[in-house]
Structures are given as C-alpha cells and as structure tokens.
C-alpha positions in Angstrom: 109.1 96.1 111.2 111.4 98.1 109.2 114.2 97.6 106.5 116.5 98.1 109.0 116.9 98.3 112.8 117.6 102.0 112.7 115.4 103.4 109.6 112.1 102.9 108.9 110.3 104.1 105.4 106.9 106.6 104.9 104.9 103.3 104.3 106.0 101.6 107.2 104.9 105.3 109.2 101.7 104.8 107.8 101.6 101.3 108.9 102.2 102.0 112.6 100.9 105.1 113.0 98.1 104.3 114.9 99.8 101.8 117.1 102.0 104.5 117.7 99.2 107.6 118.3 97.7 104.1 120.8 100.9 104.3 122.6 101.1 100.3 122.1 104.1 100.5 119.6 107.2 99.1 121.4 109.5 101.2 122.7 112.4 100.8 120.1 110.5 101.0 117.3 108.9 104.3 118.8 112.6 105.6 118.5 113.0 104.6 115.0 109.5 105.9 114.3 110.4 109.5 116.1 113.8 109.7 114.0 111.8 109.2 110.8 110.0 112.1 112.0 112.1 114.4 112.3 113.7 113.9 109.2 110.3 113.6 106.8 108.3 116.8 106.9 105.8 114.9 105.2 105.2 112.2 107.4 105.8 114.7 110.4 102.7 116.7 109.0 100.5 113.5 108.5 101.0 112.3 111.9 100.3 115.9 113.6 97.2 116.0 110.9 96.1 112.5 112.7 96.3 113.7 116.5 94.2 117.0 115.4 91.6 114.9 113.9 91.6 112.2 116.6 91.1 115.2 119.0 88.9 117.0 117.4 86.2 114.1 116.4 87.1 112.4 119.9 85.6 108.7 119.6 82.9 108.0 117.1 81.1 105.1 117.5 79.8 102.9 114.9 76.2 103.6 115.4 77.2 107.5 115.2 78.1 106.9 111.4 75.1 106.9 109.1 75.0 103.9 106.7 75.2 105.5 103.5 78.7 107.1 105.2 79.8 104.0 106.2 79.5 102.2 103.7 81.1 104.7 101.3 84.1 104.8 103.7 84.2 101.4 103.3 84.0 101.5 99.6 87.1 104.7 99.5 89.9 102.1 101.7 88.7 98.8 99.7 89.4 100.9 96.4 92.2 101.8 98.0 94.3 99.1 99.0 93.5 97.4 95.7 95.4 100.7 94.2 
C-alpha cells in the first residue's frame, strides 16, 4: 500500500481513491488515507472534486456514452499512463 504503515504519498491517494469513495478500502488504510488528507490541501480538494462529480453525474452507463466520447476518453488515460 504505502511507503510506510502510517504515511501514504499523493500518487498512492490517487491510486485508492476510488476504493476509498467505494467504501471497500480497509479500514487502516482508510486512516492513513484520511491523515494524508488533512495534511494535503491538494489531494483534499481532488477527492472532494471526485464526490461532487460522482454526485452530480450519478451512474452513467456504458451505453449512455456516445462512441466518439468513449473512445476519445479512452484515447486521454492510454496517453496518459504512457506519460
């Protein structure tokens, strides 16, 4: 999970963010990842920016995204991780 048991970096906050907005993250690591928190304005702000949009757009499914949209989604992360 984290460099250490009690501090976890911004990438690893962007790596479990979603298990943690899920509410599957384990409860320890939700600990380390709340600490982070409040400590990283940044990181604070990008989670809270996640939960608006999450409650805002509610659950889009797959067939609600045109293809052109998907597939230039698609085409933004691939770019992305290869950054």
């Amino acid at each position: 999970m984290a460099e250490s048991a009690d501090h976890i970096t911004c990438m690893e906050v962007v790596e479990l963010v979603n298990d943690y907005l899920e509410r599957t993250l384990p409860p320890d690591e939700v600990t380390v990842f709340e600490q982070h928190l409040n400590f990283c304005d940044g990181c604070d702000l990008y989670v809270e920016q996640l939960k608006r949009t999450v409650e805002t757009v509610g659950e889009i499914r797959e067939d609600d995204v045109p293809a052109e949209a998907k597939e230039r989604l698609l085409s933004a992360f691939r770019d992305w991780k290869r950054s």
